[in-house]
C-alpha positions as CSV (number, residue, x, y, z in Angstrom):
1,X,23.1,-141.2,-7.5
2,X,20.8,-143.8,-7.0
3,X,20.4,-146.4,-9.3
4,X,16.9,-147.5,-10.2
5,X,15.2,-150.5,-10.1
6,X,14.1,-151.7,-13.4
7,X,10.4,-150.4,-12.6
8,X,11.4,-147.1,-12.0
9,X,12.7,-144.1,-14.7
10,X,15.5,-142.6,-14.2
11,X,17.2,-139.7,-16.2
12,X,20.8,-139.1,-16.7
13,X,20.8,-134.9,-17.7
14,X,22.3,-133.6,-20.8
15,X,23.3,-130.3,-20.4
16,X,23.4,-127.6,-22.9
17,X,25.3,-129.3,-26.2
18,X,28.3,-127.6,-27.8
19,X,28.5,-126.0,-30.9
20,X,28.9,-128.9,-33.5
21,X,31.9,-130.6,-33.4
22,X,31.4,-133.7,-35.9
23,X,35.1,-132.5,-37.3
24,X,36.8,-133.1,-34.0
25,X,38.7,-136.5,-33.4
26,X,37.8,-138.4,-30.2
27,X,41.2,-137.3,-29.3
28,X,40.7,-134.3,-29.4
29,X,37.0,-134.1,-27.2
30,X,39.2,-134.9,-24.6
31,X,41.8,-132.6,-25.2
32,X,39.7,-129.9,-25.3
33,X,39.4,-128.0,-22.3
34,X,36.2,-126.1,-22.6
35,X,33.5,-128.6,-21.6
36,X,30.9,-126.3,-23.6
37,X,32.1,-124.5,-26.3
38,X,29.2,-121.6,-26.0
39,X,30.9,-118.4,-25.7
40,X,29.3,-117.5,-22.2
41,X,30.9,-120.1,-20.1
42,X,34.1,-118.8,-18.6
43,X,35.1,-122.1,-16.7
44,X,38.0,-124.3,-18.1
45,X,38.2,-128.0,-17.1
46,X,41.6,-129.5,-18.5
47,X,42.0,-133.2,-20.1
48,X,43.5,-134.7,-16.7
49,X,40.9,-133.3,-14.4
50,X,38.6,-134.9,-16.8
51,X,40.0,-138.2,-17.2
52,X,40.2,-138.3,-13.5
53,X,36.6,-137.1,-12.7
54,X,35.4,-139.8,-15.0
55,X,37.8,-142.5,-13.3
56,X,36.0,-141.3,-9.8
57,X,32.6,-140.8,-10.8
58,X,32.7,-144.3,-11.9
59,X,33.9,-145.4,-8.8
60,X,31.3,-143.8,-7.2
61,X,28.6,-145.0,-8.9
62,X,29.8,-148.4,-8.5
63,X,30.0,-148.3,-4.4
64,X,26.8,-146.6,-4.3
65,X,25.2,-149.1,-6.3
66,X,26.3,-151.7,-3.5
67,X,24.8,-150.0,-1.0
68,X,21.6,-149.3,-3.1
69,X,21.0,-152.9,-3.4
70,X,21.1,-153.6,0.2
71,X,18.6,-150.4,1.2
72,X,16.5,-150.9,-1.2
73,X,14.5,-153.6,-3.4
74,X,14.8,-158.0,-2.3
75,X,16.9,-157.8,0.2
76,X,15.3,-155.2,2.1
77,X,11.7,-156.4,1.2
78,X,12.8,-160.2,2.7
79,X,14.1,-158.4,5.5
80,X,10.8,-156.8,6.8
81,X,8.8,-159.9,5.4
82,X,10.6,-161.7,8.0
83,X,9.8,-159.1,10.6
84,X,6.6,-159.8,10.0
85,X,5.6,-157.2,7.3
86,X,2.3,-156.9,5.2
87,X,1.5,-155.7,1.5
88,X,1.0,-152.3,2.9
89,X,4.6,-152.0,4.8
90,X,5.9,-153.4,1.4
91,X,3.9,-150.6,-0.5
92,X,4.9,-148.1,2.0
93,X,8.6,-149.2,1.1
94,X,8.1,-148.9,-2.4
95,X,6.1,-145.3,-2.3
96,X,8.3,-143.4,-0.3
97,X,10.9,-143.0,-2.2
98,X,8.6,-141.9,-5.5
99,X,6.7,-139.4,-2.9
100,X,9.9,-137.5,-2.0
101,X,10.8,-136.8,-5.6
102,X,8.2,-134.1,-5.0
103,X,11.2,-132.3,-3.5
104,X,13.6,-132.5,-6.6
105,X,12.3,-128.9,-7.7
106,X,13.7,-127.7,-4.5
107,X,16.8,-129.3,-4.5
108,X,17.5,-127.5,-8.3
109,X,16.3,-124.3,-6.4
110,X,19.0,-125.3,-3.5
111,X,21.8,-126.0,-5.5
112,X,21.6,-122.9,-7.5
113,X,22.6,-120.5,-4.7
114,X,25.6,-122.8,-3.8
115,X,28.7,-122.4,-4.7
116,X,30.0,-126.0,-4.8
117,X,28.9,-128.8,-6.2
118,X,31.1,-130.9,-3.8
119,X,30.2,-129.6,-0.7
120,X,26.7,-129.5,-1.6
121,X,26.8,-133.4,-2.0
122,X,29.1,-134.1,0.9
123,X,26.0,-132.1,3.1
124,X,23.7,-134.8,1.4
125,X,25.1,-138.1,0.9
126,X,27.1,-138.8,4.8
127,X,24.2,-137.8,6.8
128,X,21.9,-139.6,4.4
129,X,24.2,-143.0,5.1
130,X,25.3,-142.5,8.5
131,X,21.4,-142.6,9.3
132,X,21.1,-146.3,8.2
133,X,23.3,-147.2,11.8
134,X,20.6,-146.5,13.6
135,X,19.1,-149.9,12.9
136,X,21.9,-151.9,13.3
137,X,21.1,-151.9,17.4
138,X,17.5,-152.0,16.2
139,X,18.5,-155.3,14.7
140,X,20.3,-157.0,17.7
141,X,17.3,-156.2,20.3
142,X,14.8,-157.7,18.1
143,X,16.9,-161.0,17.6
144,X,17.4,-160.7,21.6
145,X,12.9,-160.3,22.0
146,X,13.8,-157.3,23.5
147,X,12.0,-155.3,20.7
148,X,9.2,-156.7,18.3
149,X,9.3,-156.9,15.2
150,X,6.7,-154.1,14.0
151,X,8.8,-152.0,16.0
152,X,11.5,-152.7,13.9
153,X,9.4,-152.3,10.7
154,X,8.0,-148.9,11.8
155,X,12.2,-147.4,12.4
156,X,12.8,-149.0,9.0
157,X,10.1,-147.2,7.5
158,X,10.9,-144.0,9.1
159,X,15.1,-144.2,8.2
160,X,13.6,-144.6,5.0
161,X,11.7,-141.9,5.0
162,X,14.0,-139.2,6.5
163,X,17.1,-140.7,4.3
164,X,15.2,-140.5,0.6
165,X,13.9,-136.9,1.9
166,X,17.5,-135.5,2.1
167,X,18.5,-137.6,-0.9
168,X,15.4,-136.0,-3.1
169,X,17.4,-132.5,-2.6
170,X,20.2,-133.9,-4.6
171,X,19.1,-136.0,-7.5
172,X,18.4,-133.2,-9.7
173,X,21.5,-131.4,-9.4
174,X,23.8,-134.6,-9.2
175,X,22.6,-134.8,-13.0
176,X,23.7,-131.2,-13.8
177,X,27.0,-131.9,-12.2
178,X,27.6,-136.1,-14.1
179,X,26.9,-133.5,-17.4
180,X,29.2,-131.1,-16.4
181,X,32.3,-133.5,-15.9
182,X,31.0,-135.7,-18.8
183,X,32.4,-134.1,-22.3
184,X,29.8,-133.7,-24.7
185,X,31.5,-135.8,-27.2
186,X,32.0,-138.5,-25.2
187,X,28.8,-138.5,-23.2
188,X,26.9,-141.4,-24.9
189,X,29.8,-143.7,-25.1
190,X,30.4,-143.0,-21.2
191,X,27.0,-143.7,-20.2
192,X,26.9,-146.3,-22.0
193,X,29.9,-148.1,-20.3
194,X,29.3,-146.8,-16.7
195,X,26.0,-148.4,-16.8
196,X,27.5,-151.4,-18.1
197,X,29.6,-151.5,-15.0
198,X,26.5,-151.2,-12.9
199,X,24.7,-153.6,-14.2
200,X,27.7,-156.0,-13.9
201,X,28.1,-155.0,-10.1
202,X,24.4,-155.4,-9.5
203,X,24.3,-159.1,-11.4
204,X,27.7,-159.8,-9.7
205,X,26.9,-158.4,-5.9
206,X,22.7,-158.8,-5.3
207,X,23.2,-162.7,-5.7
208,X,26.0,-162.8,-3.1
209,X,24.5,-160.7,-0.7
210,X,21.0,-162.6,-1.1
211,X,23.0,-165.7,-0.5
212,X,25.2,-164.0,2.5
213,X,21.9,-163.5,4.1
214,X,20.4,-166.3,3.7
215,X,22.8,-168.3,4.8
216,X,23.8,-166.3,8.0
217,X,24.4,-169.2,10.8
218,X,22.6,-166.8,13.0
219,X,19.7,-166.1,10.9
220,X,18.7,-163.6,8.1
221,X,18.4,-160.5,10.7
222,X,22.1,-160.9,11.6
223,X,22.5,-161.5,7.9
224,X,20.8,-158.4,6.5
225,X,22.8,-156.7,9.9
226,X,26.4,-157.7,8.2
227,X,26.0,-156.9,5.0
228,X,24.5,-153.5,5.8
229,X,27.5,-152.5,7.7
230,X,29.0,-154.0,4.4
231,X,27.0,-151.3,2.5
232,X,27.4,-148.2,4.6
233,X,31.1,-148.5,4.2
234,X,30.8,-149.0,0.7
235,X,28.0,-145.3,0.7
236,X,31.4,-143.6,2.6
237,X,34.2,-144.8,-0.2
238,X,31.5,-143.8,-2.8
239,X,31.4,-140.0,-1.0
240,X,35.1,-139.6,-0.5
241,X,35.7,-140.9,-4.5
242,X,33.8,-137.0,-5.3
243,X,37.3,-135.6,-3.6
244,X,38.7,-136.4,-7.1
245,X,36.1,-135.7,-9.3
246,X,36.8,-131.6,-10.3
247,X,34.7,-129.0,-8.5
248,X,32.5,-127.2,-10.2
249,X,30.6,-123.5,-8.9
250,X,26.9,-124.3,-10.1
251,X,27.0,-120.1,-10.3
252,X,28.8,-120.7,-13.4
253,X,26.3,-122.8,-15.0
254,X,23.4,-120.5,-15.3
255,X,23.4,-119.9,-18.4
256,X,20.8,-118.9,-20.7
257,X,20.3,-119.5,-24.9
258,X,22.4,-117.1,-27.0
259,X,19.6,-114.8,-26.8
260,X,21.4,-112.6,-24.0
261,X,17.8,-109.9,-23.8
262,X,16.3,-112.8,-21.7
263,X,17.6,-113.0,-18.5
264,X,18.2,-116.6,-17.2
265,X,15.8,-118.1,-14.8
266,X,16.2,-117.8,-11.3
267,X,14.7,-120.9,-9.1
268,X,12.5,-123.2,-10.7
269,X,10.3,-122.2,-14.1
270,X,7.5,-122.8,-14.9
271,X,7.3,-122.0,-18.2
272,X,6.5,-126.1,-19.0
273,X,2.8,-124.9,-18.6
274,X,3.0,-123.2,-22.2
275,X,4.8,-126.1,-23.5
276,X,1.8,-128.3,-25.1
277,X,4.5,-131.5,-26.3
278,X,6.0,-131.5,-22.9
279,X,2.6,-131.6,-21.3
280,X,1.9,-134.9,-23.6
281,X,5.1,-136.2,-22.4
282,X,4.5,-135.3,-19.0
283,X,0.8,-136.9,-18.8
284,X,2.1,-140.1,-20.5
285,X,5.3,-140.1,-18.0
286,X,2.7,-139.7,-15.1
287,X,0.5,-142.4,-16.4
288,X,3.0,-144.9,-17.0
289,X,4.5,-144.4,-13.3
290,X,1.4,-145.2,-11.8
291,X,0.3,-148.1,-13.8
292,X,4.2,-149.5,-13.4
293,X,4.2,-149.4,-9.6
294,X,0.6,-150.0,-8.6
295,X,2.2,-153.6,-9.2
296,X,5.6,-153.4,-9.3
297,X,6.6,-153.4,-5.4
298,X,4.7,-156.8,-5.1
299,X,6.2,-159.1,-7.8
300,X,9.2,-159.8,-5.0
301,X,6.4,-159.7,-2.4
302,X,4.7,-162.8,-4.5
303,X,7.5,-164.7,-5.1
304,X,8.9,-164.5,-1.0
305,X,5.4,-164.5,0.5
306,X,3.0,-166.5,-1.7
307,X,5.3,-169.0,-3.4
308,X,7.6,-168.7,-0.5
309,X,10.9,-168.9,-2.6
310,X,14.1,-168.2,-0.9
311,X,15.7,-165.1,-0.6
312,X,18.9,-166.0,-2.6
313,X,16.8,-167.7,-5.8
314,X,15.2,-164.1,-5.9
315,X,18.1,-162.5,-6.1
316,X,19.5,-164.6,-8.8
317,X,16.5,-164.4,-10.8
318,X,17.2,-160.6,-10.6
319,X,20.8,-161.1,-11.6
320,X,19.5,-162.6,-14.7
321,X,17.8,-159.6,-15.2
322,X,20.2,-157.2,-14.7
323,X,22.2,-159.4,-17.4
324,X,19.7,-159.3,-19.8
325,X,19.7,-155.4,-19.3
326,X,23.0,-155.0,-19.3
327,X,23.7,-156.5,-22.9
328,X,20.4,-154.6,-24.3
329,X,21.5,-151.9,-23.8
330,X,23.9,-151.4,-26.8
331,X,21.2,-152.6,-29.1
332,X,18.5,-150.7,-27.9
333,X,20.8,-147.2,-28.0
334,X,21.6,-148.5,-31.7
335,X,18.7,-149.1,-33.0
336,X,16.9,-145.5,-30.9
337,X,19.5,-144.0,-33.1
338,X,18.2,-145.0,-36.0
339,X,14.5,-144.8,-35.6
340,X,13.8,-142.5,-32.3
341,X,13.7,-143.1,-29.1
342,X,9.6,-142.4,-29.3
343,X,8.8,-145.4,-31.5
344,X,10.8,-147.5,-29.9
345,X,9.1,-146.7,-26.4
346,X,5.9,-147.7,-27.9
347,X,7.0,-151.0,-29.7
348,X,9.0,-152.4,-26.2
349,X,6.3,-150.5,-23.9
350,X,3.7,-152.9,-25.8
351,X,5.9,-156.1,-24.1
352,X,6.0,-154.2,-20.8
353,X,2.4,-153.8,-20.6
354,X,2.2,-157.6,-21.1
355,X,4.7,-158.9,-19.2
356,X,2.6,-158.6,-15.5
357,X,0.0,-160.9,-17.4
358,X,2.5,-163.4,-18.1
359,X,2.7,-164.0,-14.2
360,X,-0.7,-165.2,-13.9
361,X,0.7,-168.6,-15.6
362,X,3.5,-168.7,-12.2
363,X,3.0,-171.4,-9.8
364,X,4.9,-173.0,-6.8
365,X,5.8,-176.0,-9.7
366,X,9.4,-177.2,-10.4
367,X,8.6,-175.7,-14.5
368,X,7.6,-172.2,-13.0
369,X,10.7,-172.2,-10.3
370,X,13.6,-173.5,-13.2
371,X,11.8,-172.0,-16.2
372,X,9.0,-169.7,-16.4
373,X,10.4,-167.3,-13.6
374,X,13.7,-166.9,-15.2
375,X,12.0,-165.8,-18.4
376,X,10.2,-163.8,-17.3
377,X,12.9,-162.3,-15.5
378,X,15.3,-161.8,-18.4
379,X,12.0,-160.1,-20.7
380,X,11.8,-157.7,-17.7
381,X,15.5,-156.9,-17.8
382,X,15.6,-156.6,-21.8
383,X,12.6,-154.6,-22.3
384,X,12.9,-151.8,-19.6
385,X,16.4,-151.4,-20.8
386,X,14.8,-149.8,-24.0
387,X,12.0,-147.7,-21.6
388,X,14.9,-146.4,-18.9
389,X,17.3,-145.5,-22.3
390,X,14.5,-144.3,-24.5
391,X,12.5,-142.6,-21.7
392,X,15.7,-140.7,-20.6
393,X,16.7,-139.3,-24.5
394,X,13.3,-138.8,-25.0
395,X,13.3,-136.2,-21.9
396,X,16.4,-134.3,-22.9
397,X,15.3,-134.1,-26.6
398,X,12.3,-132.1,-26.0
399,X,13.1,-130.1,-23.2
400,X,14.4,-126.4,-24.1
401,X,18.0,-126.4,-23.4
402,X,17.7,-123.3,-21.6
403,X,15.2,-124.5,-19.1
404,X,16.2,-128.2,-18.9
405,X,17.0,-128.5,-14.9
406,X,14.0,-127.2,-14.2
407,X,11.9,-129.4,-16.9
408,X,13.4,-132.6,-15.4
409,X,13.1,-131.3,-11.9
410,X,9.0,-131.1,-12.9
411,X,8.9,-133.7,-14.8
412,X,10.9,-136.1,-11.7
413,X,8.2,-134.4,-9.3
414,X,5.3,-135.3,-11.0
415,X,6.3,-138.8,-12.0
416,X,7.0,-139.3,-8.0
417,X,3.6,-138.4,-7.1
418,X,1.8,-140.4,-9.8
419,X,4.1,-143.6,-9.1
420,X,3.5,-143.1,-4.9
421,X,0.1,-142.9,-5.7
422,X,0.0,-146.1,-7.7
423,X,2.2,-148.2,-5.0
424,X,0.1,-147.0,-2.1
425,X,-3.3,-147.7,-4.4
426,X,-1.9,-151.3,-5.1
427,X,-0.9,-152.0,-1.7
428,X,-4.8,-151.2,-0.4
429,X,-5.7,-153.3,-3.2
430,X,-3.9,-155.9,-2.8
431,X,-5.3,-156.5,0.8
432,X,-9.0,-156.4,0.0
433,X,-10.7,-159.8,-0.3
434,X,-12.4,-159.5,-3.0
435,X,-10.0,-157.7,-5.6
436,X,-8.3,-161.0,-6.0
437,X,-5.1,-160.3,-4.7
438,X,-2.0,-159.7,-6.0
439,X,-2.7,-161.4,-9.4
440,X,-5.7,-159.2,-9.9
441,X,-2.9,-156.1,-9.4
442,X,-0.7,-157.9,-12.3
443,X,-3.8,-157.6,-14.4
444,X,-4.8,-154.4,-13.9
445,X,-1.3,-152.6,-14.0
446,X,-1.0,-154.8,-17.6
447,X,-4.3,-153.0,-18.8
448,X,-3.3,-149.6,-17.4
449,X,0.2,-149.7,-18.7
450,X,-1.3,-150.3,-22.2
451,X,-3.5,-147.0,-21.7
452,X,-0.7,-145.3,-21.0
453,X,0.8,-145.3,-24.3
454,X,-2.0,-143.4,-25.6
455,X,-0.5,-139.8,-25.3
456,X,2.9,-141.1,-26.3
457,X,1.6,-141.4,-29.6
458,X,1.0,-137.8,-30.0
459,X,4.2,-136.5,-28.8
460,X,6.5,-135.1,-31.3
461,X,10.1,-136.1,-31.2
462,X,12.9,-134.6,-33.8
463,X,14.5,-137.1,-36.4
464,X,12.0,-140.0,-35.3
465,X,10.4,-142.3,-37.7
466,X,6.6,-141.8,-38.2
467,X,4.6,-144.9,-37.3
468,X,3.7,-145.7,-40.7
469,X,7.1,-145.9,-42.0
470,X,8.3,-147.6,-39.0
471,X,6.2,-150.1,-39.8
472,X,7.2,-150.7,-43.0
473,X,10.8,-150.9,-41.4
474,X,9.8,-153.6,-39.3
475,X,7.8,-155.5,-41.8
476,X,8.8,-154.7,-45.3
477,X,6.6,-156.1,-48.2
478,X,8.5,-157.0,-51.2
479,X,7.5,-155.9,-54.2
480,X,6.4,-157.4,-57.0
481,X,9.3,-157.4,-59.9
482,X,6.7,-158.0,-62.8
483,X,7.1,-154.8,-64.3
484,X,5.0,-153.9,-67.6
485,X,7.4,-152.8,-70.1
486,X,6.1,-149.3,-71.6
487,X,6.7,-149.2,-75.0
């Protein structure tokens, strides 16, 4: 699956919980062969299949995440800047793949009348990879001038394109199948860790491959060229580590609530439109997508165009994000535990709203390149580690369990659209003359992401703390001790 960029939301799915098992040792979660302890499943997954699907779908995640990096975010934005790309190309790279999540209802519908989650991926993710070859050629005639540049730009866009297309059939149900092979019990923990691992590979990798590129001896075409071979053989490890993760039938899995006189949905539902605190979250989900990336494509677009930083400082300033995220993350989970995930997405989403503003004080000085972008790097990577975590167990919390592929198939859909239409808004923006550029973008995605928290406030979330108390949690007031003694 891919993994975001920090301006994006992803979701990891929870499937339907099991009966309560506080009593059970962690020992025994894993012994326990019944992923789901509801009496209508009838599929049995023993402790070693588990403890080797986990192995491999950790595996996986980790050489897809190399690959990610290169086909996606600063190395593949410097790489059509140097082909001679505009705000709208770097837009257009940045929208398409919100745009295709409109297909993620489909690919639930899809994978529903399968029979194999395995096979159902393999059909996905090879093609999907394989395509990226075709501009390996692409990148040897335009070094030779046999071939411009926008030529180039335009296959880009289109791999792109066709790639994140057949990808958008598989994001929803790789989510039903992580849940399936995840035990309940363990789930949180194992998140937890594998995005750990990520973010390690990203800080580790992005750096090495921005400074790979950059210092190609025959230039950072040929650079980009390498390591994307690097990459696509990395995406081809990541699809043969699903040979050892168990196989499941995604027949098995429809399941409905114990209320066996409904029958379970077939397809996609659309039973959402009935549900008024879904529609809240839903509306502030699509609000906050579109105020995000109506700037967020363009901060890397700023720093390699405008104050022409190298490609290799970029991706280190990104590393320190991704290190920042990384050791947020435990804190943030701990402390969503203890006063809801809701609360805590308004507190940090406050920061995030501000954090675009911030850039406005960046210049091309020696304080802004050694200090101020750094900062505001490791803010970025801190705070959207509480929006990603928060947004996610905000999701599962509130969608009915028997209708939660289809809620975050809707809910994926919708956020696409609203976050395509914000990148491709910003990008037209951004090349007006009078709208001041891209630091009149920064300031208007700051003022629109504060907007956005306005429905959050009036979505309801089980066990979280009202804003009052929180509050008071936050900033208690100590009481005065001079009692009157009553007599």
């Amino acid at each position: 699956m891919v993994q975001p960029q920090q301006d994006e939301i992803s979701v990891e799915a929870n499937s339907l919980p099991p009966v309560p098992i506080q009593e059970i040792s962690e020992d025994r979660a894993l012994t326990e062969t019944v992923l789901f302890p509801t009496p209508k499943l009838s599929f049995k997954i023993s402790k070693l299949e588990i403890r080797q699907s986990l192995k491999a779908l950790t595996y996986e995640s980790v050489f897809a995440a190399v690959l990610y990096s290169i086909i996606g975010g600063a190395l593949l934005s410097n790489f059509l800047l140097e082909l001679g790309a505009g705000p709208a190309e770097i837009g257009l790279l940045a929208a398409i793949p919100q745009m295709v999540n409109l297909l993620q209802p489909l690919g639930a519908y899809l994978v529903n009348r399968s029979t194999s989650f395995r096979w159902y991926f393999l059909c996905i993710f090879i093609p999907s990879r394989l395509l990226w070859l075709i501009l390996l050629p692409a990148i040897v005639l335009v070094t030779s001038s046999h071939i411009t540049g926008h030529q180039v730009i335009q296959l880009t866009l289109a791999i792109l394109l066709v790639t994140n297309i057949i990808e958008a059939f598989g994001r929803a149900p790789w989510l039903g199948w992580s849940a399936v092979l995840v035990p309940g019990r363990l789930r949180g923990r194992y998140f937890g860790f594998r995005n750990s691992i990520l973010g390690l590979t990203n800080l580790i990798c992005v750096p090495l491959l921005g400074l790979a590129v950059s210092a190609w001896p025959g230039g950072t075409l040929q650079g980009y060229g390498t390591v994307l071979v690097i990459g696509i053989v990395l995406g081809l490890i990541s699809v043969a580590c699903q040979f050892w993760m168990a196989d499941i039938n995604p027949q098995l899995l429809k399941v409905g609530d114990l209320d066996t006189s409904q029958p379970h949905p077939q397809g996609i539902d659309f039973s959402f439109f009935k549900d008024a605190n879904f529609l809240r979250f839903v509306l502030y989900l699509s609000l906050w997508c579109f105020a995000v990336n109506i700037s967020a494509p363009f901060f890397n677009l700023y720093m390699l165009d405008n104050l022409d930083i190298d490609i290799s400082v970029v991706t280190i300033y990104h590393g320190l994000g991704t290190g920042a995220n990384m050791l947020m993350l435990l804190l943030w989970g701990k402390l969503a535990d203890r006063i809801g995930n809701r609360p805590l997405l308004l507190l940090v989403g406050v920061l995030v709203a501000v954090t675009p503003l911030l850039w406005l004080g960046v210049g091309s000085d020696q304080i802004s390149f050694w200090i101020w972008l750094p900062l505001l790097h490791i803010l970025a990577g801190a705070t959207w580690a509480a929006i990603d975590l928060c947004t996610n167990n905000l999701m599962m919390g509130i969608a009915p369990l028997r209708y939660q592929s289809s809620y975050f198939a809707i809910a994926g859909a919708i956020a696409g659209i609203t976050g395509a239409m914000g990148i491709t808004i910003g990008g037209f923006l951004a090349t007006l003359p009078g709208a001041a550029g891209l630091l009149g973008l920064f300031v208007l995605s700051g003022l629109l992401r504060m907007a956005a928290l306005v429905p959050l406030v009036f979505v309801q979330e089980q066990r979280s703390m009202p804003l009052g108390q929180l509050m008071r949690f936050l900033f208690p007031i100590k009481q005065s001790t001079n009692l009157v003694k009553v007599e």
